[in-house]
C-alpha positions in Angstrom: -66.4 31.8 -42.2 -62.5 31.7 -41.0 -63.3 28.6 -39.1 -65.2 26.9 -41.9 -62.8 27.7 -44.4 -60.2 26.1 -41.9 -61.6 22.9 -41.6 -62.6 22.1 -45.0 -58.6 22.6 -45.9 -58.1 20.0 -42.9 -60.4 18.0 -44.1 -59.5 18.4 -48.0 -55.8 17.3 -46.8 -56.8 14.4 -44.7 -58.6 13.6 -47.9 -55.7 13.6 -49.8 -53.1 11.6 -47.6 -55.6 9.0 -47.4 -55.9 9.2 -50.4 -52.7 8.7 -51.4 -51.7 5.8 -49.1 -54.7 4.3 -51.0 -53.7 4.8 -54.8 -49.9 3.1 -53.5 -51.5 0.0 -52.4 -54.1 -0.1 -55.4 -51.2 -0.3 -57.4 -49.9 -3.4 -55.3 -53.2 -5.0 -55.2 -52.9 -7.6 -57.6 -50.2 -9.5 -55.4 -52.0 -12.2 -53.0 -52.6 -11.4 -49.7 -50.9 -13.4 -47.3 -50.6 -12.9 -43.1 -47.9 -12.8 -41.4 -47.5 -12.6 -37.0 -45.0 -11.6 -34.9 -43.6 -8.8 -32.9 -43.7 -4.9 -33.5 -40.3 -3.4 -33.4 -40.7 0.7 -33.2 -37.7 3.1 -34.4 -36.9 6.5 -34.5 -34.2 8.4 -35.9 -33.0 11.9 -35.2 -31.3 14.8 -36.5 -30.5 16.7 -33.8 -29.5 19.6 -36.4 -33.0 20.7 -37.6 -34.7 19.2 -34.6 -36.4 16.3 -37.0 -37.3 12.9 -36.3 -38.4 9.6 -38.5 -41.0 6.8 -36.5 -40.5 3.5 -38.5 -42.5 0.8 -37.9 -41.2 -3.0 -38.3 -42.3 -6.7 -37.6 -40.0 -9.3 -36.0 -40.9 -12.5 -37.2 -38.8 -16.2 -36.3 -35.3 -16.3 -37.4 -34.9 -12.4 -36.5 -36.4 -11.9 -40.0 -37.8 -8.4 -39.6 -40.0 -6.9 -42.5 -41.2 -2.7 -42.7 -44.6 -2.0 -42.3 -45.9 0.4 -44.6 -50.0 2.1 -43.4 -51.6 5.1 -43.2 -50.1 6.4 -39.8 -53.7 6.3 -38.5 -53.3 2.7 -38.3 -49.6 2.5 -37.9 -49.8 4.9 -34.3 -51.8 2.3 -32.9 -49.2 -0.4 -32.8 -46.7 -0.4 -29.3 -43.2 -2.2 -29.6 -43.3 -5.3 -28.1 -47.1 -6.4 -29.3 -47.6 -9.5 -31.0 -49.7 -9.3 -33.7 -51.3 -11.2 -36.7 -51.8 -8.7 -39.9 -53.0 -9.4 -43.1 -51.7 -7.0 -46.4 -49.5 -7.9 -49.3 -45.7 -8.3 -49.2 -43.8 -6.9 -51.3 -39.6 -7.3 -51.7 -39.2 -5.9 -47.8 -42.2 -3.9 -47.1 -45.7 -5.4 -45.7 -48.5 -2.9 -46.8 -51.4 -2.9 -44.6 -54.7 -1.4 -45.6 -57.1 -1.1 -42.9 -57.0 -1.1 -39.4 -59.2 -4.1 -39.7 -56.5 -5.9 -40.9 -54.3 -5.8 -37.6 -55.1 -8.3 -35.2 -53.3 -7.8 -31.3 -52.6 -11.2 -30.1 -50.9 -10.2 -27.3 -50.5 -6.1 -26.0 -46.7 -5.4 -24.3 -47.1 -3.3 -21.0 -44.1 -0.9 -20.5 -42.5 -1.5 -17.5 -40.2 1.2 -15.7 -36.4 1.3 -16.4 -36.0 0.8 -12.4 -32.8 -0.8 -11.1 -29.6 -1.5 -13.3 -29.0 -1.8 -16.4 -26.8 -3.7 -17.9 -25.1 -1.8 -20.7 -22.6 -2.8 -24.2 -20.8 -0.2 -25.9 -20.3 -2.4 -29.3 -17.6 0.3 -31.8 -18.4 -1.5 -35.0 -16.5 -1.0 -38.7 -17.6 -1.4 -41.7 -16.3 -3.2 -44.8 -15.9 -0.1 -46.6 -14.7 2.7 -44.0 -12.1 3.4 -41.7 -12.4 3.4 -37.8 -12.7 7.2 -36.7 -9.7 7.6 -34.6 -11.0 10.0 -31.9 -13.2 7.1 -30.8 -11.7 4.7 -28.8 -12.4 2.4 -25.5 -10.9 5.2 -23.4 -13.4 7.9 -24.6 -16.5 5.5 -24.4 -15.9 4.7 -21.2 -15.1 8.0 -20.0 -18.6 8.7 -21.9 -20.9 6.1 -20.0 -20.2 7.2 -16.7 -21.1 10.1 -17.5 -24.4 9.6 -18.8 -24.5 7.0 -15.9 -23.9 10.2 -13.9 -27.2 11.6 -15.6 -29.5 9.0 -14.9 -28.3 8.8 -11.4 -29.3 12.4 -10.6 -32.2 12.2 -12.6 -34.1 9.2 -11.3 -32.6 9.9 -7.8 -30.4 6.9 -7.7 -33.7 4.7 -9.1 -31.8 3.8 -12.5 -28.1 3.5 -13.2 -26.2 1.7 -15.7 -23.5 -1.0 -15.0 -20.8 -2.8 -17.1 -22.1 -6.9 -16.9 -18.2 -8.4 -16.9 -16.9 -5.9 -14.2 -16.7 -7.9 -11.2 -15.5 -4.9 -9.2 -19.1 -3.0 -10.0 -17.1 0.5 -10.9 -17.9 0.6 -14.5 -20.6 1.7 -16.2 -20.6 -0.2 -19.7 -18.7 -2.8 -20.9 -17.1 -1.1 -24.5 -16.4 -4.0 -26.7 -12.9 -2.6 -29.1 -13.2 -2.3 -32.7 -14.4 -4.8 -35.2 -14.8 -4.8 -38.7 -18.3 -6.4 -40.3 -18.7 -8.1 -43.5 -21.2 -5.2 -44.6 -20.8 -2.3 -46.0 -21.7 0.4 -44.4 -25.6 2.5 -45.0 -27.4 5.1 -43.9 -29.0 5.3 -40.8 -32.5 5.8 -42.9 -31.9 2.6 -43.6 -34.8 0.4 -42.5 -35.0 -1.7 -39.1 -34.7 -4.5 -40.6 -31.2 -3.5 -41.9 -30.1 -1.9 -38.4 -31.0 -4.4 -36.4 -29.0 -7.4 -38.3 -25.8 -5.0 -37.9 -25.9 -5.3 -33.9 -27.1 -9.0 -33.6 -23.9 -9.5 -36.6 -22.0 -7.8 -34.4 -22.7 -9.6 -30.9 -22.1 -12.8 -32.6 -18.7 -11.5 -33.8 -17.9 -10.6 -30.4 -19.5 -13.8 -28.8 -21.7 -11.9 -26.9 -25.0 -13.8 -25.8 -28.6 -12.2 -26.3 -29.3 -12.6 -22.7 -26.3 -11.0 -21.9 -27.3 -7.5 -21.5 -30.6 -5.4 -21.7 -29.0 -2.4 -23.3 -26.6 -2.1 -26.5 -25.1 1.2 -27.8 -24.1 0.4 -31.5 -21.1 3.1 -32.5 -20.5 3.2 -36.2 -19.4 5.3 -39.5 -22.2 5.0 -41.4 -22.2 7.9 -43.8 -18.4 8.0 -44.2 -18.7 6.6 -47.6 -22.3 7.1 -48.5 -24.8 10.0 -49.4 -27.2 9.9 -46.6 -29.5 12.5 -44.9 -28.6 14.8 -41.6 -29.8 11.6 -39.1 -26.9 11.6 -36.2 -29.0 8.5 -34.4 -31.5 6.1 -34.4 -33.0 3.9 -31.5 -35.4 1.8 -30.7 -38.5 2.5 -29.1 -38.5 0.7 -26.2 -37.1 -2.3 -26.5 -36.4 -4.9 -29.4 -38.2 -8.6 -28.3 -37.2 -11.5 -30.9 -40.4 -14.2 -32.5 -41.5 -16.3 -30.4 -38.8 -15.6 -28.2 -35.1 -15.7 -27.9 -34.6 -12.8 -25.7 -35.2 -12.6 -22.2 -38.4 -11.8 -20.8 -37.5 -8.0 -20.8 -35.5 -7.6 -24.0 -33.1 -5.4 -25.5 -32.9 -1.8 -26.4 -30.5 -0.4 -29.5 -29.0 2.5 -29.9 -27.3 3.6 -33.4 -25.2 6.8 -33.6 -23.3 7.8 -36.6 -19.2 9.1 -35.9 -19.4 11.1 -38.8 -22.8 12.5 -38.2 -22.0 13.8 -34.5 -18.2 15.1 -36.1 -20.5 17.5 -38.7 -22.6 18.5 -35.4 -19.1 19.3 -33.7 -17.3 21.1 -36.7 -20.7 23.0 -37.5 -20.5 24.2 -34.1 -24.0 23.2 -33.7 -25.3 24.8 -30.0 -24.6 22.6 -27.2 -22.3 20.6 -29.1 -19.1 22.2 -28.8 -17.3 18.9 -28.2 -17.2 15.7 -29.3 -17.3 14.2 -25.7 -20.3 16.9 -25.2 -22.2 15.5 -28.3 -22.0 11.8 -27.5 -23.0 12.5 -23.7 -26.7 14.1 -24.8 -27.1 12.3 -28.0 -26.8 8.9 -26.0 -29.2 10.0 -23.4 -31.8 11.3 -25.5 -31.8 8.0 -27.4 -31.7 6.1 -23.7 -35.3 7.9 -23.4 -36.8 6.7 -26.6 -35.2 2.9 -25.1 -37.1 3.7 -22.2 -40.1 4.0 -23.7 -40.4 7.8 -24.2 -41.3 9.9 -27.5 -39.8 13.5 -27.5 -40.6 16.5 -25.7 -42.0 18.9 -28.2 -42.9 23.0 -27.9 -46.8 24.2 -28.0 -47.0 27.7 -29.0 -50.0 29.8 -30.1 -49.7 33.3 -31.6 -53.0 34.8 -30.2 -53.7 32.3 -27.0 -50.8 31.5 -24.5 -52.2 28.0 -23.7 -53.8 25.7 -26.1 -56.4 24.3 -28.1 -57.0 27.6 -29.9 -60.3 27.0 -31.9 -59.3 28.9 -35.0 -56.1 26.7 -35.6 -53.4 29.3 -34.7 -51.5 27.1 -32.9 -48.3 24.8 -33.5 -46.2 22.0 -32.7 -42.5 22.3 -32.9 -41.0 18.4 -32.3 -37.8 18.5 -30.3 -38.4 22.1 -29.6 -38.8 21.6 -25.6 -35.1 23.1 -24.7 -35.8 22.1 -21.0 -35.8 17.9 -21.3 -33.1 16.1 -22.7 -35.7 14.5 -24.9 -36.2 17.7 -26.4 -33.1 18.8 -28.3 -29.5 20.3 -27.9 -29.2 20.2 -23.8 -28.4 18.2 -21.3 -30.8 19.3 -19.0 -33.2 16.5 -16.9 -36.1 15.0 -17.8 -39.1 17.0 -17.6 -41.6 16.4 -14.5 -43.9 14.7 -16.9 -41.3 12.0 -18.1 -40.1 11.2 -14.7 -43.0 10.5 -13.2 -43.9 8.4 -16.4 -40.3 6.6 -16.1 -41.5 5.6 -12.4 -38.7 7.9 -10.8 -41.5 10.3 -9.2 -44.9 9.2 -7.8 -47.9 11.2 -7.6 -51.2 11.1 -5.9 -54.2 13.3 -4.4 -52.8 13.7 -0.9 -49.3 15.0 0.2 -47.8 11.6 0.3 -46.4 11.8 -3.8 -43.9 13.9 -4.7 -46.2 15.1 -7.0 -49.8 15.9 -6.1 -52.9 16.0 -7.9 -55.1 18.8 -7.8 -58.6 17.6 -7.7 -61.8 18.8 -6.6 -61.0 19.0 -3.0 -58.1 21.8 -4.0 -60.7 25.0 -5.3 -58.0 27.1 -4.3 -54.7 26.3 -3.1 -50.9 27.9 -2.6 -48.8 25.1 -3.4 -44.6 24.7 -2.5 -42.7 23.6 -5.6 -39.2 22.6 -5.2 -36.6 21.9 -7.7 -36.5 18.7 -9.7 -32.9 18.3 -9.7 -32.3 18.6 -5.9 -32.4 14.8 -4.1 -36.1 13.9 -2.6 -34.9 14.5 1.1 -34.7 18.6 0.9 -38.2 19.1 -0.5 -40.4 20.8 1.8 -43.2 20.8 -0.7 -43.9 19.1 -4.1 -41.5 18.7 -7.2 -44.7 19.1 -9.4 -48.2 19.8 -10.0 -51.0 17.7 -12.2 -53.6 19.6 -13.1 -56.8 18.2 -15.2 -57.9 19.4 -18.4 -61.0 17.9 -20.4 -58.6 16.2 -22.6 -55.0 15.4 -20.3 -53.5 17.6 -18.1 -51.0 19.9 -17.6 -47.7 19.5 -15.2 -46.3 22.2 -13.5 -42.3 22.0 -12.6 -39.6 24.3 -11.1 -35.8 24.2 -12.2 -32.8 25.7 -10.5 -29.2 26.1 -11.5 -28.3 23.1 -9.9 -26.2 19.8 -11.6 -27.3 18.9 -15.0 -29.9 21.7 -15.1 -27.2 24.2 -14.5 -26.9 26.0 -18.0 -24.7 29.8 -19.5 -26.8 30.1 -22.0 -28.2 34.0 -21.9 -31.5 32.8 -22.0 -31.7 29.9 -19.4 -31.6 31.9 -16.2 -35.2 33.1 -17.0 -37.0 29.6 -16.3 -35.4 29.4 -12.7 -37.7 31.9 -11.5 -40.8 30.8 -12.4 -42.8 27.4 -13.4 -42.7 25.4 -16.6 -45.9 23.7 -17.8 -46.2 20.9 -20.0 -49.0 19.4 -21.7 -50.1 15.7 -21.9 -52.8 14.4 -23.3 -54.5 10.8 -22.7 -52.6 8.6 -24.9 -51.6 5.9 -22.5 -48.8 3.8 -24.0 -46.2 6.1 -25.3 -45.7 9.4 -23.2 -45.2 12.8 -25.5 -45.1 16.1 -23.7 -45.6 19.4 -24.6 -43.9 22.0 -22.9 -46.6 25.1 -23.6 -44.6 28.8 -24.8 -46.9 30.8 -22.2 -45.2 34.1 -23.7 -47.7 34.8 -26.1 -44.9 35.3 -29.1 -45.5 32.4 -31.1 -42.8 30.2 -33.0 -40.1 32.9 -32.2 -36.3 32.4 -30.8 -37.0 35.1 -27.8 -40.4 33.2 -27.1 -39.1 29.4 -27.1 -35.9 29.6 -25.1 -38.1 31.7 -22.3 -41.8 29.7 -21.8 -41.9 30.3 -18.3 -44.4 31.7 -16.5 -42.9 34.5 -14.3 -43.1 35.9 -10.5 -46.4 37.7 -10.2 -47.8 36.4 -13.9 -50.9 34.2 -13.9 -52.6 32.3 -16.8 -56.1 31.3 -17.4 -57.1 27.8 -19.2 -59.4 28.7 -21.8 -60.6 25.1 -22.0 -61.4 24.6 -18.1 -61.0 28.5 -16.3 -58.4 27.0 -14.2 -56.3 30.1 -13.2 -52.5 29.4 -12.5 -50.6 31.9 -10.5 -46.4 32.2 -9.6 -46.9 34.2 -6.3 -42.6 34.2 -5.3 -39.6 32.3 -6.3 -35.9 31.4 -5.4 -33.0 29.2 -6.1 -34.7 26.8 -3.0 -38.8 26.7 -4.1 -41.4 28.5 -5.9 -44.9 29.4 -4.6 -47.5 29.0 -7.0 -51.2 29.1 -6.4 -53.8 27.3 -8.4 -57.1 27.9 -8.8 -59.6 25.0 -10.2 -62.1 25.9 -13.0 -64.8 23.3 -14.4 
């Protein structure tokens, strides 16, 4: 009956957004339709003080003219940034309503490519018409700021991706910060829509003389909320990467970053964890957005009150977005990417054999031990795997180890417990855009001891309910952990 009851309220609320997606364009449906093609532009925004994000969805058309989408987010979470499309709905002021999936024709699909190599990185510090230039944000601290996050990457994708600064003939920096301008515009909020966003940086890189083949990355620093009432967003990015209709851009694009000065000051003076500094804010807020750039979606928390790994079939079970504190895609650290992201970003390769650095278990693996060594050490000192892939009916789960070493060094009181043990993260089979769920194997639920500690300890073993696989942590140190898996179905 519990069940039952369950999933007529599921249904009844389906039901009812549908529902009222469909009354809002009923009430538009005396305009003409008319179809429009062009190029999907994907943004988020963040605030990284409740942990909440915004996906907008746009369309780039010639001219840079870029119009919001407005769907049912059925039909919307289909779309991929990058994809040209045709779509038929009814325009109205700046928003293109779209009522059926029908109604979105994919002319041409965008594959992702990895963030391999260098990229070439602007730091544009932007004014607006109405606000004053913050002045703890200058050319020095930017700078100081990129390599730093340069840093990151570095360590992260083992020297795969860095940043570099296009007009630095010497090769030593690792962004070229353009000084302070003031725009025309006033300033807005960063819920603003795409549309709006987007004309500020391509304003700004014509004020500045800067070329749209110049670089692949742009970092757009800005007041935005110093004279307005906005909401809590600190930053905004794009989702990948922002390609103009038909094209203007080079083949691969550009990726934007927005981040608010007086947003990341409120973090600062609210003393919001792990941002106990200006230059400590900028350094994670940047990165986390450089992920979204790169094609990632955020690393959220899976917890279940009665069921330590999920589905649980009587809905006890929750998503938390942001709420993985062990990815820098998650929110308020600095730690690395997770093993699921960089094997997704191309920095890690995997396979059924031992030649990967992470391995596959399949079929031919009933019962294994298995070496893991730390993700943030370089790939020369492993002596066994950085990570495990493990099936499930519907994705699979990744097994990691972290150790206190670099970027995943942390004092919080909590963080030495997941150097001793494995970290598992759920993904399921969506193919274009990678979120991960890092599963609370403590049993507590949503709960502030059970979050900051999901790993699964020295001598604890867990049981998929969905497959009987049987995941064991046998011993652990600083250098490897020993786990031993045991396939179900």
């Amino acid at each position: 009956m519990l069940k039952r009851n369950i999933s007529i309220f599921i249904l009844l609320i389906t039901l009812l957004i549908g529902l009222s997606f469909s009354t809002a364009f009923a009430r538009i449906s005396q305009e003409k339709e008319i179809t429009l093609k062009g190029n999907v532009l994907i943004t988020l925004t963040n605030n990284f003080q409740n942990s909440q994000n915004t996906k907008n969805y746009s369309l780039i058309m010639p001219k840079n003219e870029n119009i919001a989408l407005s769907a049912d987010s059925s039909i919307l979470e289909k779309l991929q940034s990058g994809d040209t499309v045709q779509i038929k709905g009814i325009k109205k002021n700046k928003t293109f309503f779209i009522n059926k999936k029908t109604d979105i024709k994919t002319i041409s699909s965008h594959e992702r490519t990895a963030p391999i190599g260098g990229q070439g990185t602007a730091v544009l510090l932007v004014n607006f018409s109405d606000t004053v230039a913050p002045t703890n944000i200058d050319d020095s601290f930017m700078l100081t700021t990129m390599d730093t996050v340069n840093s990151y990457y570095k360590s992260n994708s083992y020297f795969a991706t860095w940043l570099y600064s296009v007009n630095d003939i010497f090769g030593t920096s690792s962004a070229d910060v353009y000084p302070w301008i003031t725009l025309d515009e006033e300033s807005m909020c960063l819920e603003s829509d795409s549309s709006a966003l987007t004309s500020l940086v391509l304003d700004a890189m014509i004020k500045h003389n800067i070329g749209l083949n110049k670089y692949s990355r742009i970092v757009f620093i800005a007041p935005f909320s110093q004279n307005k009432t906005c909401g809590d967003t600190v930053s905004a990015s794009t989702l990948d990467k922002y390609w103009a209709y038909p094209s203007a851009l080079p083949d691969n694009g550009m990726s934007f970053i927005w981040v608010d000065t007086e947003g990341v000051d409120k973090l600062v003076t609210a003393g919001t964890e792990n941002f106990t500094s200006s230059f400590e804010a900028y350094n994670q807020i940047i990165s986390h957005e450089f992920g979204h750039n790169f094609g990632l979606d955020n690393a959220n928390l899976y917890s279940c009150s009665n069921l330590a790994i999920f589905p649980n079939p009587y809905g006890s079970c929750e998503s938390k977005d942001n709420l993985d504190l062990y990815s820098v895609m998650g929110s308020k650290n600095f730690w690395h990417y997770n093993i699921a992201e960089k094997v997704a970003l191309g920095w890690l390769t995997e396979s059924t054999g031992t030649d990967a650095s992470v391995h596959i278990v399949n079929e031919n693996d009933k019962s294994f031990e298995y070496i893991l060594n730390p993700i943030s050490t370089d790939l020369d000192f492993d002596t066994g795997f950085k990570g495990l892939k493990i099936p499930r009916k519907d994705g699979y789960i990744y097994l990691e180890k972290r150790a206190p070493i670099g970027f995943d060094s942390d004092d919080r009181d909590y963080s030495d417990s997941v150097y001793y043990g494995v970290l598992l993260h759920y993904v399921d089979y969506k193919p274009r855009t990678l979120t991960t769920e890092i599963l609370n194997v403590n049993n507590d639920g949503i709960n502030e001891s059970s979050y900051m500690q999901p790993a699964l300890y020295i001598g604890d073993s867990i049981t998929d309910p969905q497959t009987g696989t049987i995941i064991s942590v046998l011993s652990s140190n600083d250098n490897e952990t020993v786990v031993k898996v045991t396939l179900g179905q």
